[in-house]
N, CA, C and O atoms as a GROMACS GRO file, in nm:
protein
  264
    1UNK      N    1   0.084  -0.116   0.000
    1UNK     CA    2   0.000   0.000   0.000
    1UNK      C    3   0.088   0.123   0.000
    1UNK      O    4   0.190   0.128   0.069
    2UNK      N    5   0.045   0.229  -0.085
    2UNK     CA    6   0.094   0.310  -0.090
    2UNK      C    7   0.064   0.450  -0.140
    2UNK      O    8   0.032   0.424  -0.256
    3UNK      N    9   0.054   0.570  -0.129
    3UNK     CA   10  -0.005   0.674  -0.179
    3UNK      C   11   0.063   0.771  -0.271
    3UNK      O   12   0.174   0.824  -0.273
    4UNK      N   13  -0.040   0.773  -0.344
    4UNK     CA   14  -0.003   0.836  -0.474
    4UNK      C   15   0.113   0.985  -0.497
    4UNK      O   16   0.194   1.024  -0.581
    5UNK      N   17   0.054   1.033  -0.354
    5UNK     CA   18   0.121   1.173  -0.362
    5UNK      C   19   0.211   1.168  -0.245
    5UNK      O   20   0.217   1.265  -0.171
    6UNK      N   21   0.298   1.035  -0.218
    6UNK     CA   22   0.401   1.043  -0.158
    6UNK      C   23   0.527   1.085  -0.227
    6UNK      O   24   0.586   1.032  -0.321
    7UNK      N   25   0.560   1.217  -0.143
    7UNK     CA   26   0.686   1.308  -0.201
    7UNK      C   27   0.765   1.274  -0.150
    7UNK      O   28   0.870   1.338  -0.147
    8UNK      N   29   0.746   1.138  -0.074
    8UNK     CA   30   0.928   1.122   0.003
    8UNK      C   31   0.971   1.047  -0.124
    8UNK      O   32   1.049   1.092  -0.208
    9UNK      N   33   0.888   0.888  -0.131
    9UNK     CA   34   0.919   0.801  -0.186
    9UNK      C   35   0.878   0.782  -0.365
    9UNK      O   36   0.944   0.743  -0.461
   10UNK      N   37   0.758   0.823  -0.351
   10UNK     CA   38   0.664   0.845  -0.452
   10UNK      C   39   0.596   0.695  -0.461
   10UNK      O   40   0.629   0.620  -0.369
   11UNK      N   41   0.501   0.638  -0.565
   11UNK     CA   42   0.473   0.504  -0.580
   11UNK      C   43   0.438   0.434  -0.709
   11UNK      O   44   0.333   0.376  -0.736
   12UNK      N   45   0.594   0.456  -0.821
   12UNK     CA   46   0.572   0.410  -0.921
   12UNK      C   47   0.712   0.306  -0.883
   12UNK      O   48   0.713   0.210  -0.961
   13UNK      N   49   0.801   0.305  -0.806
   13UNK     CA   50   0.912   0.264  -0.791
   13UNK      C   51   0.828   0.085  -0.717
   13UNK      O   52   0.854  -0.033  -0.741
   14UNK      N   53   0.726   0.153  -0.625
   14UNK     CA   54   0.663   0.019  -0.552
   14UNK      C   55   0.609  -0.034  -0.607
   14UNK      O   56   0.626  -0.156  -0.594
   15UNK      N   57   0.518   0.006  -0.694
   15UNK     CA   58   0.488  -0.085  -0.835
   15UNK      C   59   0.509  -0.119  -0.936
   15UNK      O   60   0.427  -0.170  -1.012
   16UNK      N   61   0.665  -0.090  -0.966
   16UNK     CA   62   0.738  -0.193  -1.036
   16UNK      C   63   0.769  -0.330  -0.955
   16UNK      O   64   0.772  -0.445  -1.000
   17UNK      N   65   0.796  -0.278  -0.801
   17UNK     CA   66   0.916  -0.435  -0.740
   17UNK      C   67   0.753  -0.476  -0.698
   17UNK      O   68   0.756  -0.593  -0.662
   18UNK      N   69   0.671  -0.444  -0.694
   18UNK     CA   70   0.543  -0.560  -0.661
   18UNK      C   71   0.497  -0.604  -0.781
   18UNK      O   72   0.410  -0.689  -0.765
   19UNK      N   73   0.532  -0.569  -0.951
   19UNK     CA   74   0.526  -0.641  -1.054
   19UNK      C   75   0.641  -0.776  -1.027
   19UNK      O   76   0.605  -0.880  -1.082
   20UNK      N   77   0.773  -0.787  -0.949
   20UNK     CA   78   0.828  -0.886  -0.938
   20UNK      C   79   0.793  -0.990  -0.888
   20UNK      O   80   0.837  -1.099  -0.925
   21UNK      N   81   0.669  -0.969  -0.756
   21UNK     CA   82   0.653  -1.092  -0.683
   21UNK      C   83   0.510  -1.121  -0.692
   21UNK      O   84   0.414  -1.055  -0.651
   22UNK      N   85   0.517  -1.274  -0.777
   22UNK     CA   86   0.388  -1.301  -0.806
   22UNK      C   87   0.290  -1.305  -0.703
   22UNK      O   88   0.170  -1.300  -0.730
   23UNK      N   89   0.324  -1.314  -0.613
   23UNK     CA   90   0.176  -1.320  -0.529
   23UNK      C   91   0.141  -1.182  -0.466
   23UNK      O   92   0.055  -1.197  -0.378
   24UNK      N   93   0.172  -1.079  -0.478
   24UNK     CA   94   0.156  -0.964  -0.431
   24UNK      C   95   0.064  -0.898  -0.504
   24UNK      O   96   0.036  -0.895  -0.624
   25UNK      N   97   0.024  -0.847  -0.413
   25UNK     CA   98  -0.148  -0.753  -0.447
   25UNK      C   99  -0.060  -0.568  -0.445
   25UNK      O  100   0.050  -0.574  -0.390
   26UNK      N  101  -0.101  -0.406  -0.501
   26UNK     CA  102  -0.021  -0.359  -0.488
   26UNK      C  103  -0.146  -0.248  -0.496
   26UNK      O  104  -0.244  -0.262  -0.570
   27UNK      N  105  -0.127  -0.160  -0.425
   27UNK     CA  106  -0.267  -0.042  -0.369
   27UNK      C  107  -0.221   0.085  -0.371
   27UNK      O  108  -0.168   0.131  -0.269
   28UNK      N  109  -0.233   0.159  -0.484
   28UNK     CA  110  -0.182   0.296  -0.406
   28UNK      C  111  -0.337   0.407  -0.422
   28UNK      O  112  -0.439   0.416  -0.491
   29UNK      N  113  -0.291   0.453  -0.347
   29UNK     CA  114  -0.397   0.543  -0.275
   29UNK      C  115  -0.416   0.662  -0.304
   29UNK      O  116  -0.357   0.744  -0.234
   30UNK      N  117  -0.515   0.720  -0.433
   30UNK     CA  118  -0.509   0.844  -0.436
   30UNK      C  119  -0.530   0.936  -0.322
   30UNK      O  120  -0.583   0.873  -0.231
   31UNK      N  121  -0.508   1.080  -0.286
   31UNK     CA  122  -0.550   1.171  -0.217
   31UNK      C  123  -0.456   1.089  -0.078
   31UNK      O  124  -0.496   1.111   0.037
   32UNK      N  125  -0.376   1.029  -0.092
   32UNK     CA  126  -0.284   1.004   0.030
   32UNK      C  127  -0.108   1.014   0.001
   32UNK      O  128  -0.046   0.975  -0.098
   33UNK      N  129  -0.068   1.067   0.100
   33UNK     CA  130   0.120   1.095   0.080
   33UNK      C  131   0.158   0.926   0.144
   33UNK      O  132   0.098   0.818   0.150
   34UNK      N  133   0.270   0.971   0.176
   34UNK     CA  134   0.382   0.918   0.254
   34UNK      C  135   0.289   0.795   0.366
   34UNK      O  136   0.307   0.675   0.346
   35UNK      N  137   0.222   0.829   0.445
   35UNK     CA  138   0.180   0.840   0.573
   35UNK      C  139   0.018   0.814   0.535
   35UNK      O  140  -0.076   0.883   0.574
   36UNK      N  141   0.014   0.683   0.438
   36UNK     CA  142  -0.136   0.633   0.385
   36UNK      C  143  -0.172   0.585   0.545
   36UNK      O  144  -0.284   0.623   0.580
   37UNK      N  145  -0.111   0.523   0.629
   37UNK     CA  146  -0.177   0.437   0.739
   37UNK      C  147  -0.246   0.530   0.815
   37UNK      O  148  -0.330   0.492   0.897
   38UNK      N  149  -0.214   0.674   0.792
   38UNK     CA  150  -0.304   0.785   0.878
   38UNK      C  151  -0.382   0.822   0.763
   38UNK      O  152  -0.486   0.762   0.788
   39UNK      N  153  -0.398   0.873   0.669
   39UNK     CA  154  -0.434   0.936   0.594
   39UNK      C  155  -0.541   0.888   0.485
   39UNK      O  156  -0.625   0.948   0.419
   40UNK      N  157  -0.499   0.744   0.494
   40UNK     CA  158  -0.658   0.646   0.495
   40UNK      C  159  -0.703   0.522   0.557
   40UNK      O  160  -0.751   0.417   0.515
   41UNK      N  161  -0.658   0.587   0.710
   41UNK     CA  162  -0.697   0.470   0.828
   41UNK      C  163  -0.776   0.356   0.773
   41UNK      O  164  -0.734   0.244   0.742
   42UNK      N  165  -0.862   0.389   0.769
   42UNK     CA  166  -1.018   0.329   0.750
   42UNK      C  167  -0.996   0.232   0.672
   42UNK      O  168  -1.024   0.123   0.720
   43UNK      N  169  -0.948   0.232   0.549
   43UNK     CA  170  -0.934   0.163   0.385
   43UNK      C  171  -0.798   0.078   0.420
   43UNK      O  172  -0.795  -0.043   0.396
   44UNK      N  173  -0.702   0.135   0.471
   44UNK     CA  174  -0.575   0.044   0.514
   44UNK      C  175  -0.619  -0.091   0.623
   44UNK      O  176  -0.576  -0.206   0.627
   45UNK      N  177  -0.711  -0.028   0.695
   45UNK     CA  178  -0.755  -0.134   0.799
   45UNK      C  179  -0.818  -0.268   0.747
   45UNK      O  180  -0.790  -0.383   0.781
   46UNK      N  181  -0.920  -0.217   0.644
   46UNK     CA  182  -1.033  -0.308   0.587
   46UNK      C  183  -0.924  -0.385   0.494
   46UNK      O  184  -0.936  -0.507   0.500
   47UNK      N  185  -0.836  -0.346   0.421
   47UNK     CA  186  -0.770  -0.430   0.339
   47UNK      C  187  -0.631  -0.503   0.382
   47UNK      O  188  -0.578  -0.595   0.320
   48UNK      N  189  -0.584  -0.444   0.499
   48UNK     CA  190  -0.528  -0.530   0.600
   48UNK      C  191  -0.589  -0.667   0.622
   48UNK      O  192  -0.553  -0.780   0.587
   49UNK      N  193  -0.714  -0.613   0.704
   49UNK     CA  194  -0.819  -0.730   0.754
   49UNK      C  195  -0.858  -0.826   0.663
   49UNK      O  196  -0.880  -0.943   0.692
   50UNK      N  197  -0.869  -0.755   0.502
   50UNK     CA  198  -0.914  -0.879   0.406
   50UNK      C  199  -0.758  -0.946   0.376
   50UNK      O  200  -0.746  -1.068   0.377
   51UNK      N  201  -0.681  -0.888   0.360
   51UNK     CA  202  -0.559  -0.997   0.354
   51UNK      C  203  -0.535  -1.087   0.479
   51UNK      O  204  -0.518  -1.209   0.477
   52UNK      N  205  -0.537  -1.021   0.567
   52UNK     CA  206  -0.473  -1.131   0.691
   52UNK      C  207  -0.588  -1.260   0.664
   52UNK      O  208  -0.548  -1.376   0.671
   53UNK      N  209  -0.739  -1.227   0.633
   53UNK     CA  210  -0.863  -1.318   0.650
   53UNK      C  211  -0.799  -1.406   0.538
   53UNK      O  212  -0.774  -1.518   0.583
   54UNK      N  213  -0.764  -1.392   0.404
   54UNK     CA  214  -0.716  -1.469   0.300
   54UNK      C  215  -0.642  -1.564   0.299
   54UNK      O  216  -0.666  -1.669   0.239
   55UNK      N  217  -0.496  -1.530   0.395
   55UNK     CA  218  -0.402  -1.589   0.445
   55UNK      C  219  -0.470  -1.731   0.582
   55UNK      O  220  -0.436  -1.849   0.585
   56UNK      N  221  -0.547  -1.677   0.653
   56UNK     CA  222  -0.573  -1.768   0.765
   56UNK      C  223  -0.657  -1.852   0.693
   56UNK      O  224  -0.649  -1.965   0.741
   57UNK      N  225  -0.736  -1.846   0.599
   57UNK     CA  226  -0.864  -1.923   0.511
   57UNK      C  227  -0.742  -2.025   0.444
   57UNK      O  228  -0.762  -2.146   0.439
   58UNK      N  229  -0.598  -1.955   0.385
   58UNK     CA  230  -0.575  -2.073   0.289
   58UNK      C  231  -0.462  -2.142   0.357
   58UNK      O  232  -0.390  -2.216   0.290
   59UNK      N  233  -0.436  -2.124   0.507
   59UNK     CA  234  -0.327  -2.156   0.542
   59UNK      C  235  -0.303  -2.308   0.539
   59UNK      O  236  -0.400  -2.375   0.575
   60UNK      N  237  -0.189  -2.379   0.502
   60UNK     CA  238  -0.163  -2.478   0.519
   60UNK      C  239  -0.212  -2.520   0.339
   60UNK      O  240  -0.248  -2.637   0.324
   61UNK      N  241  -0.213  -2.440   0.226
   61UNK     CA  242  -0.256  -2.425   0.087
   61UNK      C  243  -0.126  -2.392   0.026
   61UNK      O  244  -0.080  -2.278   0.025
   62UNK      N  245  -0.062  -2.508  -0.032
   62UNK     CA  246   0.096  -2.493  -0.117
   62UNK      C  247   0.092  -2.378  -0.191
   62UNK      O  248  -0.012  -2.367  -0.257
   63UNK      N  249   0.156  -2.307  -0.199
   63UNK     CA  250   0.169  -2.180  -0.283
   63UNK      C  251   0.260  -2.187  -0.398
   63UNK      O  252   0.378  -2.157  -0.382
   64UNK      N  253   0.205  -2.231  -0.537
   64UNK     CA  254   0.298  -2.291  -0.662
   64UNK      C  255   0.387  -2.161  -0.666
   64UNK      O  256   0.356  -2.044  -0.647
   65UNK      N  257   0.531  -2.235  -0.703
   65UNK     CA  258   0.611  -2.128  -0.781
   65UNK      C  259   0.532  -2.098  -0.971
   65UNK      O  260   0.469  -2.182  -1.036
   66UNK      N  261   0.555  -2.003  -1.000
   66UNK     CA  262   0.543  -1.949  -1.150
   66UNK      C  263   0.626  -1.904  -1.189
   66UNK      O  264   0.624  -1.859  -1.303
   0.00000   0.00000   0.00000
């Protein structure tokens, strides 16, 4: 996760290296900087919560290399 109008880092650099790893999901956040975990509490939480839920649903589910 990451926001669009982060001026430290920015977030075209994070979505290239999350084009590297196939299983990665990659979020950036309009109308948020640097500091998305404040700046869209709410939306970081819920998609936290749906990943961690994903992970505990498939745990013990081989994860193929590609």
């Amino acid at each position: 996760m990451t926001g669009r109008q982060d001026s430290d880092v920015g977030f075209e650099d994070q979505c290239a290296f999350a084009k590297r790893l196939p299983h990665a999901t990659f979020v950036a956040f309009d109308g948020a900087g640097h500091n998305v975990q404040i700046e869209q509490h709410a939306m970081v939480c819920a998609l936290l919560h749906e990943w961690a839920s994903s992970v505990i649903s498939n745990e013990g589910t081989p994860v193929e290399d590609e």
